[in-house]
C-alpha positions as CSV (number, residue, x, y, z in Angstrom):
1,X,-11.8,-14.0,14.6
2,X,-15.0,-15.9,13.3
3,X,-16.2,-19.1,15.1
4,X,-18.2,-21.3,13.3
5,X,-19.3,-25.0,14.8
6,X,-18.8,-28.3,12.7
7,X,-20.5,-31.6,14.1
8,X,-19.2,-31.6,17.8
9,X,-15.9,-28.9,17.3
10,X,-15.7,-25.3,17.7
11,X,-13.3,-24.2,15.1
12,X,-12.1,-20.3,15.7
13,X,-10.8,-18.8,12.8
14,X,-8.1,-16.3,13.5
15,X,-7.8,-14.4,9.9
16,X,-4.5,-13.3,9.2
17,X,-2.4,-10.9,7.0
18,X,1.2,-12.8,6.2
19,X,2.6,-9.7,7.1
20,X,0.7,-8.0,9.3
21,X,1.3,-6.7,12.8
22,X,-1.8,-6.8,13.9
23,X,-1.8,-10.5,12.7
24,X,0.3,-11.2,15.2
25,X,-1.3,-9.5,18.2
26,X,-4.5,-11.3,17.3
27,X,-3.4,-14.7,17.3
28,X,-1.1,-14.1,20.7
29,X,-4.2,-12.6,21.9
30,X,-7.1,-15.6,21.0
31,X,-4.8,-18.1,21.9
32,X,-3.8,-16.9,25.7
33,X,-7.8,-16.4,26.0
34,X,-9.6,-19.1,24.2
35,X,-6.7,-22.1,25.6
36,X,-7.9,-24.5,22.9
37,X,-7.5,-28.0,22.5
38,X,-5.3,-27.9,19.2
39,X,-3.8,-25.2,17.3
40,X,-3.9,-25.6,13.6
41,X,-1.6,-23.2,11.1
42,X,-1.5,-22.9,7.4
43,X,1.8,-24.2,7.4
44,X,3.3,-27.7,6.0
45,X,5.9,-29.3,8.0
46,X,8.8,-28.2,5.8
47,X,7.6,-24.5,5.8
48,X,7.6,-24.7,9.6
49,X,10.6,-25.8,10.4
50,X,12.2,-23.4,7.9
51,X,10.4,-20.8,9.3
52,X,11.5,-21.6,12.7
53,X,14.9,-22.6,12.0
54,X,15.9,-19.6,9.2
55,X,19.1,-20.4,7.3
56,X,19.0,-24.2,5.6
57,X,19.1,-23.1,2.3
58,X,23.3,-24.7,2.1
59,X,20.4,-27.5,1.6
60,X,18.7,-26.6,-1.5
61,X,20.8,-28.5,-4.3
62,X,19.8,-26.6,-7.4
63,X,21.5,-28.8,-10.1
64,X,19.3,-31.6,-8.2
65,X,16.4,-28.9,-9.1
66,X,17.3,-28.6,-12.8
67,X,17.6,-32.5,-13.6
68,X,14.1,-32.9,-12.1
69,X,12.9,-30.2,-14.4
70,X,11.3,-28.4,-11.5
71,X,13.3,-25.3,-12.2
72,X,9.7,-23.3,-13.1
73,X,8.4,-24.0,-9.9
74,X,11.5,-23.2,-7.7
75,X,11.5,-19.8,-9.6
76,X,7.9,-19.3,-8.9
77,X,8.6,-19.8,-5.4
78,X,11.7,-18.1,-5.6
79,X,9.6,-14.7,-6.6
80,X,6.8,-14.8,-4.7
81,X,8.5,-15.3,-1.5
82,X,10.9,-13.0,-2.4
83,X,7.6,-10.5,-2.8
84,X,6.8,-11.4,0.3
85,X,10.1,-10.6,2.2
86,X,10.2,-7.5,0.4
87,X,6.4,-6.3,1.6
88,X,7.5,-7.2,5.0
89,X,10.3,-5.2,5.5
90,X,8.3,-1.7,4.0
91,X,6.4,-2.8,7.3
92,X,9.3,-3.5,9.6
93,X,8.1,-7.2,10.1
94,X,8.7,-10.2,8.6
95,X,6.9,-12.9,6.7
96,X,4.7,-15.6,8.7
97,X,4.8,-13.6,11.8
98,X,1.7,-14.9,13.0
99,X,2.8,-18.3,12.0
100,X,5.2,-18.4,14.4
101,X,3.7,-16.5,17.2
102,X,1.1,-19.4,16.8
103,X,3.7,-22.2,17.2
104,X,4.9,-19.9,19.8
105,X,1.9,-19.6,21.6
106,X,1.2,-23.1,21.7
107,X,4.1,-24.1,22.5
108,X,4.4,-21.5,26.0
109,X,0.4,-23.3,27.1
110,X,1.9,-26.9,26.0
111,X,-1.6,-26.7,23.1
112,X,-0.6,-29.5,20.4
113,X,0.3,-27.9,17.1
114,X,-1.3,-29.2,13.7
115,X,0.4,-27.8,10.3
116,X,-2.8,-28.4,7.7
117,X,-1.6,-26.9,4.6
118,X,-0.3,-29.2,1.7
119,X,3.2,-29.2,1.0
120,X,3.8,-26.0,-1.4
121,X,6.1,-28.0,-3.5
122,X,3.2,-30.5,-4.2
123,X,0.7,-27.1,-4.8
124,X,3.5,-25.5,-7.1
125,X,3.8,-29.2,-9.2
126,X,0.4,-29.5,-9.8
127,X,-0.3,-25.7,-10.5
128,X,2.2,-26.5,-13.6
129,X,1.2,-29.7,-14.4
130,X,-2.1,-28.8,-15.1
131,X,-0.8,-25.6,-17.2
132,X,-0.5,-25.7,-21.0
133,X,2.8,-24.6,-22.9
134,X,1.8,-20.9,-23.8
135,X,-0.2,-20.6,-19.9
136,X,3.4,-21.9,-18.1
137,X,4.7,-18.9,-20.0
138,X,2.5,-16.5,-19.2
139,X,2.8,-17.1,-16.0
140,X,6.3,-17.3,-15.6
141,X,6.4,-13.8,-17.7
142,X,4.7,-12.2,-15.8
143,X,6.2,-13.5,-12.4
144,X,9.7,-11.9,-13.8
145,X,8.0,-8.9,-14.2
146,X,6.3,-8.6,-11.4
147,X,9.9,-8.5,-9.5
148,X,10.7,-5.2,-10.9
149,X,7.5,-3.7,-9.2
150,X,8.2,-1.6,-6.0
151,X,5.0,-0.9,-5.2
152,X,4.9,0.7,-1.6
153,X,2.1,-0.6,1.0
154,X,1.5,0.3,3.9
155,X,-0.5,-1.8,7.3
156,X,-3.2,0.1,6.8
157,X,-3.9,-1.1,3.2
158,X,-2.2,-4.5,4.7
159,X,-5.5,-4.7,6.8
160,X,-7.9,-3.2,4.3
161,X,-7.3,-6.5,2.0
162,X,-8.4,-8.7,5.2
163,X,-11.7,-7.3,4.8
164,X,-14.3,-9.9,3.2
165,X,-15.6,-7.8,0.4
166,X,-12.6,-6.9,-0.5
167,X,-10.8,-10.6,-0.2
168,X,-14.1,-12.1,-2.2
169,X,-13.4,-9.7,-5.3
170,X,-10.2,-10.4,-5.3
171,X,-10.4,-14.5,-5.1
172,X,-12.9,-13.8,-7.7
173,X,-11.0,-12.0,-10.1
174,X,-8.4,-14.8,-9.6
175,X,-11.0,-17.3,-10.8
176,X,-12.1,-14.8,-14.0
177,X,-8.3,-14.6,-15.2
178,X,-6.5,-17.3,-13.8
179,X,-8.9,-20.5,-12.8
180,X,-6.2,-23.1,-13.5
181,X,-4.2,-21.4,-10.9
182,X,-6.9,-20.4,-8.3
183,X,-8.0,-24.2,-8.3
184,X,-5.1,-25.2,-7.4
185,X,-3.8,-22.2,-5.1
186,X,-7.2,-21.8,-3.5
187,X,-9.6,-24.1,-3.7
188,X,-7.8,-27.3,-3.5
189,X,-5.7,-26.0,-0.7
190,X,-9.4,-24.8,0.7
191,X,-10.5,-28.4,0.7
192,X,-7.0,-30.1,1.8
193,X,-7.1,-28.1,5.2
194,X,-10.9,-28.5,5.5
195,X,-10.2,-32.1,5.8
196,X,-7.2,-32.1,8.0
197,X,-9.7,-29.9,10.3
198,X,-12.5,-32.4,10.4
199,X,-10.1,-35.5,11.4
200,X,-9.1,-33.4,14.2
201,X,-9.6,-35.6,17.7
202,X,-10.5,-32.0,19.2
203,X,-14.0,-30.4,20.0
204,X,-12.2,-26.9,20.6
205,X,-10.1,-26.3,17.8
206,X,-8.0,-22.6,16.8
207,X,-7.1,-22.1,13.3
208,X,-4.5,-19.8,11.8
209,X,-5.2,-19.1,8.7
210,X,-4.5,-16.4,5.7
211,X,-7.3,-14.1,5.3
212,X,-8.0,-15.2,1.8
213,X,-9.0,-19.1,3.1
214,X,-11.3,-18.5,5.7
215,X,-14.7,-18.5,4.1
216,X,-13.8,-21.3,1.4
217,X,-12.3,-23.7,4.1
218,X,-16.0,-23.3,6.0
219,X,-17.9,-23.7,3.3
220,X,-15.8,-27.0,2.8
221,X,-16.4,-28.4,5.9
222,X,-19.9,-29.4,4.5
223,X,-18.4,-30.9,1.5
224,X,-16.5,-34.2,0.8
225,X,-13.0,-34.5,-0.8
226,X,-10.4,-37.0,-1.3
227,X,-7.4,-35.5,0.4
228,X,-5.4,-38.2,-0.8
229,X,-6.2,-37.2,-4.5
230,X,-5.6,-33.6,-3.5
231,X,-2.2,-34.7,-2.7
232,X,-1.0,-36.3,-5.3
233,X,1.5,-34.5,-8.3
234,X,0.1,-35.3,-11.9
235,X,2.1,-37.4,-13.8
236,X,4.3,-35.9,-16.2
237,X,2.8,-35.4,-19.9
238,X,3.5,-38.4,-22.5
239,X,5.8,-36.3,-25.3
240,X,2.9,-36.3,-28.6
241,X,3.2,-35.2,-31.6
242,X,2.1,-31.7,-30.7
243,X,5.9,-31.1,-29.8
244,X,6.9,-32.1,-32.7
245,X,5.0,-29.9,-34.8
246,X,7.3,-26.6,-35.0
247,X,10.4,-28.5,-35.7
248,X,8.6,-31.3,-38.2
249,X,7.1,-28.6,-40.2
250,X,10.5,-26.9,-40.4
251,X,12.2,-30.5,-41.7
252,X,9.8,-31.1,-43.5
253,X,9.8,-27.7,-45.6
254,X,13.7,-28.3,-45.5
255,X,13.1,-31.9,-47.0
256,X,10.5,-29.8,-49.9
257,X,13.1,-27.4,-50.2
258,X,16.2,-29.9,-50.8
259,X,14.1,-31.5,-53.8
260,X,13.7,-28.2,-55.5
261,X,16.9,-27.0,-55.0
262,X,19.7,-29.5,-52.9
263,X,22.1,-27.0,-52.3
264,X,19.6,-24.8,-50.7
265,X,17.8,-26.7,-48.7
266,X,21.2,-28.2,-47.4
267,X,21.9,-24.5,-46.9
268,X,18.6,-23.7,-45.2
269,X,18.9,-26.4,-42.6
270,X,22.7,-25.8,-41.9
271,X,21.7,-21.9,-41.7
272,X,18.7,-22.9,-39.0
273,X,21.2,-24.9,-37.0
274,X,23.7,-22.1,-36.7
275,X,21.0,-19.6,-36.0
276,X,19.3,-21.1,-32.9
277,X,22.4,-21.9,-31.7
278,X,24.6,-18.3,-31.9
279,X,21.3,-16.8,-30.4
280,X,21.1,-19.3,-27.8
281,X,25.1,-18.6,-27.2
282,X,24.9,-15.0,-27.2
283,X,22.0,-15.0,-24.4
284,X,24.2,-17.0,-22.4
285,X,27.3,-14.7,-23.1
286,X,25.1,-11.9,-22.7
287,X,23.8,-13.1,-19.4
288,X,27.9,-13.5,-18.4
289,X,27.7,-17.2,-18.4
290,X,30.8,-19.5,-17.5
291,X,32.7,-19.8,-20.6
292,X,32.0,-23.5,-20.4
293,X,28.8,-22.7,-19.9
294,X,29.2,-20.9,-23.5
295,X,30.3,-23.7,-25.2
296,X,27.6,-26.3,-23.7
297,X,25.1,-23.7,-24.9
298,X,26.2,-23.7,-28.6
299,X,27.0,-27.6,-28.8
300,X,23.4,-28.4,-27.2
301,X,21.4,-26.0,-29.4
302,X,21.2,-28.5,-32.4
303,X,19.4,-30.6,-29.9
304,X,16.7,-27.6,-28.4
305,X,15.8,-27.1,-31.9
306,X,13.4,-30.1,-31.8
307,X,12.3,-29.3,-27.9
308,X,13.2,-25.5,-28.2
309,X,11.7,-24.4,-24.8
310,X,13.3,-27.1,-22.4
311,X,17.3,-28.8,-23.9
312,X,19.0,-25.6,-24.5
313,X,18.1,-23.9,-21.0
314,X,18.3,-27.3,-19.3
315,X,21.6,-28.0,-20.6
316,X,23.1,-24.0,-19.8
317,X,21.9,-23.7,-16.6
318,X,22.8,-27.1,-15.2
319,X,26.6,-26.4,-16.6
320,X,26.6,-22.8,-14.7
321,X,25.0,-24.3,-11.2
322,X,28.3,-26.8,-11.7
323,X,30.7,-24.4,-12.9
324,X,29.4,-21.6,-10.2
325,X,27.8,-23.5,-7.4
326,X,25.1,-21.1,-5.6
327,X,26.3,-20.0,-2.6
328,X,23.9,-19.7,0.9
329,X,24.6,-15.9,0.5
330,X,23.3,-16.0,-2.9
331,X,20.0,-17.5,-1.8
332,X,19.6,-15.3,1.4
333,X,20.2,-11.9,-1.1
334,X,17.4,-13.0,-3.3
335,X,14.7,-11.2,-2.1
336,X,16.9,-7.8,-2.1
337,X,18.8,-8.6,-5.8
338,X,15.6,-10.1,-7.6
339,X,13.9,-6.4,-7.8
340,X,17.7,-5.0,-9.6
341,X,18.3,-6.8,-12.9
342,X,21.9,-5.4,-11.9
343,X,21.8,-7.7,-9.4
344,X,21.1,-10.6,-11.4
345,X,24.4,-10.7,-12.5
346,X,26.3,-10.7,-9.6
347,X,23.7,-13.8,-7.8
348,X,24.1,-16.7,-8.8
349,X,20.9,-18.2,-8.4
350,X,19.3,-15.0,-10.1
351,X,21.9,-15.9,-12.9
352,X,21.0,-19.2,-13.6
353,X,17.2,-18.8,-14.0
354,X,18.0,-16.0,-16.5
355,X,20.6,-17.7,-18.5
356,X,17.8,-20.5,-18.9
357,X,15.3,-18.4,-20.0
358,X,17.5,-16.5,-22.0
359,X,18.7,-19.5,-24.1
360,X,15.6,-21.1,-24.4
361,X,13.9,-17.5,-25.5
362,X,16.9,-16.8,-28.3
363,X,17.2,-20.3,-29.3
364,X,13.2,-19.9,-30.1
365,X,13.4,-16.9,-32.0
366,X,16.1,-18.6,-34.5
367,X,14.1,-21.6,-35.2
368,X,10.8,-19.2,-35.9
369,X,13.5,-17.0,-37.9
370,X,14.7,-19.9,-40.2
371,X,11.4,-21.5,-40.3
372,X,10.7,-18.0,-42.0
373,X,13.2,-18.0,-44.4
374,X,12.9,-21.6,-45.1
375,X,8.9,-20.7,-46.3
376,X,9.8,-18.0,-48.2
377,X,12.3,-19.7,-50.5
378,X,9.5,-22.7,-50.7
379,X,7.7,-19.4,-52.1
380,X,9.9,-18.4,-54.8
């Protein structure tokens, strides 16, 4: 615990691990002996009540998800929750322990409870609005592969990572290689709950918060942020003529093509066509799609050639969420099936983020295919 005074409040800082025994001993502990005026938890109100009431996903509506285009994020979240479940169970606990022996806590001394943290579905919008094309794939690369890792840990090394030099390299290193993320992950999050703290009506104030927050959050209580700002998702990008660059270079080396030689360049753009779209169908097959799901796939392919990383997906795995509904079994085996790309298969949630990516992926490679071949005859 580190206490630290701001103005007229006494703020104590309980450090946690998300999955940490000991996390939960400490908080039960400070908050029996300290009997503050306000307990404050890095929790949003949607997080808490899922965390206290388990079992709502029948509420998540994932064709809602897909026609909002916020199918990136919910995978996002989708994985690194699910890497959190996993971690918690090689140490026989469970995620947000503390979190809830907080609310718990308060709750059994009749202490008011203050969730600070900004809605995650806010963080996750703005950590991909801010993201370029080629960062939003990196990212979500190498999410995916990062659910294949079974790295074991134990809550000795769980502890280790609470320690500040240790906690400052790493939040440092996440700045070096990742700073549109950490800004928005970190910092921002650092400020948002800074401010929550300092409107407080309390002079004796304990705050539950993830290891990794502690120090930014005090050194933000000097500081001065708009929390309103913080809080608001970026609009969505104006299409430009940047996405229309891949597919007009490719018409327009067709159109070159057609005034050399007609019947070839008629050729070359029927042959483009067909290719993104039997790729695009045989990811879907491959990923044992709904056979209507198929045939959306190939008939919406023409249109993903001009937007090749968003219509074909978009259009495949909205058809499988209707044709094959997620069930609430299919969202509670997530965090065992996303580690076994058996498993992927046989989920249905699993299955429809890979049919998307699979389509989108394939239907890509046959546009950069034909816009190949399309250069080469210009060539010759």
């Amino acid at each position: 615990m580190k206490t630290v005074t701001f103005q007229d409040k006494t703020i104590h800082f309980v450090s946690t691990a998300h999955v940490s025994k000991e996390s939960v001993n400490e908080v039960k502990e400070t908050i029996e002996t300290i009997q503050p005026e306000v307990v404050c938890i890095e929790l949003d109100d949607n997080r808490a009540e899922h965390l206290m009431n388990p079992g709502n996903q029948e509420d998540v509506d994932i064709k809602t998800i897909i026609k909002n285009k916020k199918m990136p994020s919910f995978a996002a979240n989708l994985i690194l929750s699910s890497y959190q479940k996993r971690m918690a169970e090689q140490l026989d606990t469970s995620v947000g322990a503390e979190m809830k022996q907080a609310i718990e806590s308060a709750q059994e001394f009749e202490i008011p409870l203050r969730y600070i943290d900004r809605d995650v579905q806010v963080t996750f919008e703005r950590i991909w609005g801010n993201l370029k094309m080629f960062k939003r794939i990196e990212l979500l690369t190498s999410l995916i592969f990062s659910a294949f890792e079974s790295d074991e840990i134990d809550e000795e090394d769980i502890e280790s990572l609470k320690q500040s030099d240790l906690l400052y390299e790493s939040v440092k290193e996440l700045d070096d290689k990742l700073p549109e993320i950490s800004r928005v992950l970190l910092h921002e999050r650092n400020e948002y709950m800074a401010e929550k703290i300092k409107a407080l009506p309390y002079n004796n104030i304990v705050v539950v918060i993830g290891a990794a927050h502690t120090e930014g959050i005090i050194e933000c209580l000097d500081q001065e942020h708009d929390i309103y700002e913080l809080n608001q998702i970026p609009p969505k990008k104006k299409k430009s003529f940047k996405n229309w660059i891949i597919p007009g270079t490719i018409i327009m080396m067709i159109l070159a093509l057609s005034f050399k030689n007609p019947n070839l360049g008629a050729h070359q753009f029927i042959s483009w066509i067909l290719l993104s779209a039997g790729l695009a169908t045989l990811g879907a097959i491959l990923c044992g799609a709904h056979p209507l799901t198929i045939l959306t796939t190939f008939i919406s392919a023409p249109i993903g050639t001009l937007s090749p990383f968003l219509a074909v997906g978009f259009f495949a795995g909205l058809m499988e969420a209707y044709q094959r509904p997620p069930r609430v079994s299919d969202f509670d085996a997530v965090p065992q099936d996303i580690s076994s790309f058996k498993k992927w298969y046989s989920n249905r949630v699993l299955r429809i983020i890979m049919i998307m990516l699979a389509t989108n992926l394939l239907s890509t490679i046959g546009t950069f295919i034909s816009g190949g071949q399309i250069f080469s005859n210009l060539l010759h």
